[in-house]
C-alpha positions as CSV (number, residue, x, y, z in Angstrom):
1,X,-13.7,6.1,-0.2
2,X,-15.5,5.2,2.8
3,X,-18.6,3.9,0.8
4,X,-15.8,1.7,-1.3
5,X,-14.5,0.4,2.3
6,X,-18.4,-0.2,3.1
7,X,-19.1,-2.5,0.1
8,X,-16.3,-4.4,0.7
9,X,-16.6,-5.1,4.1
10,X,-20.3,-6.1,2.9
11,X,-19.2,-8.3,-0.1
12,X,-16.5,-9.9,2.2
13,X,-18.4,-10.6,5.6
14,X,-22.1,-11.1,4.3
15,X,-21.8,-12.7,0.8
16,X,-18.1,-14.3,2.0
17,X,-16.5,-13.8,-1.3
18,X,-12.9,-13.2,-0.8
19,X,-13.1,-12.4,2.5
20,X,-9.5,-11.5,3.9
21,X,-9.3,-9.5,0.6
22,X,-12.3,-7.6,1.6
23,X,-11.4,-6.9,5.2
24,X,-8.0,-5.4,3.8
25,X,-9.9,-3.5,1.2
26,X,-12.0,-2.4,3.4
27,X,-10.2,-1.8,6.6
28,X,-8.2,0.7,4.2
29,X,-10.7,2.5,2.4
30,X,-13.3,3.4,5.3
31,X,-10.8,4.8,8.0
32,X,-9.7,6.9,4.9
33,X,-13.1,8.0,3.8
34,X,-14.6,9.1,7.3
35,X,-10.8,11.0,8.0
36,X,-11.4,12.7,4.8
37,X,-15.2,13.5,5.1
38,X,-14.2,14.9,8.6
39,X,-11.5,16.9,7.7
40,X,-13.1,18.6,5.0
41,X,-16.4,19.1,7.3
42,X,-14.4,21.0,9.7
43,X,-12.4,23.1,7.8
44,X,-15.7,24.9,6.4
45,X,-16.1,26.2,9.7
46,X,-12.2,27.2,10.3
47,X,-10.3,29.8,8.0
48,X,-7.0,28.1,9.6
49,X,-7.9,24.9,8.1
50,X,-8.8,26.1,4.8
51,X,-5.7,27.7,3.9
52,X,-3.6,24.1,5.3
53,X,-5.9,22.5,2.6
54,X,-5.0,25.3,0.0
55,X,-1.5,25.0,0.6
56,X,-1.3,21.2,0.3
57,X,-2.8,21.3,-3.5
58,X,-0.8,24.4,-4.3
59,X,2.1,23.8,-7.4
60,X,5.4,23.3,-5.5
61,X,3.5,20.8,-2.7
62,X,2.4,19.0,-5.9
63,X,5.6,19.3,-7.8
64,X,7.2,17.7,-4.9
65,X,4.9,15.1,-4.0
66,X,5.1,13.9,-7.3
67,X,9.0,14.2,-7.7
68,X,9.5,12.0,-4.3
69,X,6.5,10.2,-5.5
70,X,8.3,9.0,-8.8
71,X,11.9,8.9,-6.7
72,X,10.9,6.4,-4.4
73,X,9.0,4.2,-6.9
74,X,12.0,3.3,-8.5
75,X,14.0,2.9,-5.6
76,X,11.6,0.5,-4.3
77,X,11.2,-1.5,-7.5
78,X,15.4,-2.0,-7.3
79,X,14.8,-2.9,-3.8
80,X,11.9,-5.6,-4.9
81,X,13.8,-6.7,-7.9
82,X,17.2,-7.0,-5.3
83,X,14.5,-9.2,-2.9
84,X,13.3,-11.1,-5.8
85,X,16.6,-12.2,-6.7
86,X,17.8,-13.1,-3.5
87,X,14.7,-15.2,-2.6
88,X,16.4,-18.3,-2.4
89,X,18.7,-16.5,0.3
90,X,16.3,-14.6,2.1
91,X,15.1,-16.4,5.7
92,X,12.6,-14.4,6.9
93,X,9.3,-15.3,6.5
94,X,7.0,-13.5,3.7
95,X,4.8,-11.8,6.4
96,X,7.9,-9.9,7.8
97,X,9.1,-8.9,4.5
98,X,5.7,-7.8,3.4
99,X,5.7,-5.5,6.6
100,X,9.2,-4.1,6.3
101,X,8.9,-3.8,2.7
102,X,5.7,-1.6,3.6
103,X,7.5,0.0,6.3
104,X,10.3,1.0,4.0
105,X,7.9,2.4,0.9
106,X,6.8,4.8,3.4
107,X,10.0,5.6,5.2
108,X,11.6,6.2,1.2
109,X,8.8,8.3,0.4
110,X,8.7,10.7,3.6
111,X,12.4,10.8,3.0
112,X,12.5,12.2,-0.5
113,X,9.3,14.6,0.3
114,X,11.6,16.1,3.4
115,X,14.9,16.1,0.9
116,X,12.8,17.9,-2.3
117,X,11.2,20.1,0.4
118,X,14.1,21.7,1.1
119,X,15.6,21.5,-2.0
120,X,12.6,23.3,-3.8
């Protein structure tokens, strides 16, 4: 990931070929990456960490990811659909929707991940 966020940041700022695009790309993928690579770097050295990384992959962690996963998708796609038809209606600019609708993905996801946690 972090060598994806590299080569965009290259293609973007050096060969300027979409550049905003690539800054986004970029800005998303390398943070990820290098969090990742250091993660998984230090949990060679710590048993503690280890088992956190073997519990996360376990069934019922994945089960439940993917159950809130598919949950909030189609609560979000009502909610986009519900935007897109109330459009004409809508006042705030597309920047602040784009940012609460970002905001709200996330806050719908970590909801249903809590909810199926406790539930399963």
């Amino acid at each position: 990931m972090a060598a994806i966020g590299l080569v965009a940041l290259i293609i973007g700022f050096v060969f300027q070929i979409q550049r905003d695009m690539m800054l986004g790309i970029g800005c998303g993928f390398l943070p990820t990456g290098v969090g990742g690579w250091y993660i998984y770097s230090r949990a060679r050295h710590s048993p503690s960490k280890q088992r956190n990384i073997e519990i996360e992959i376990d069934e019922r962690n994945q089960f439940i990811g993917l159950k809130a996963g598919y949950t909030s998708f189609w609560i979000v796609y009502w909610y986009i659909f519900l935007v897109t038809l109330l459009a004409r209606y809508i006042t705030l600019p597309l920047w602040k929707l784009g940012v609460f609708t970002l905001i709200f993905m996330a806050l719908v996801f970590f909801f249903f991940r809590f909810i199926y946690n406790r539930q399963y």
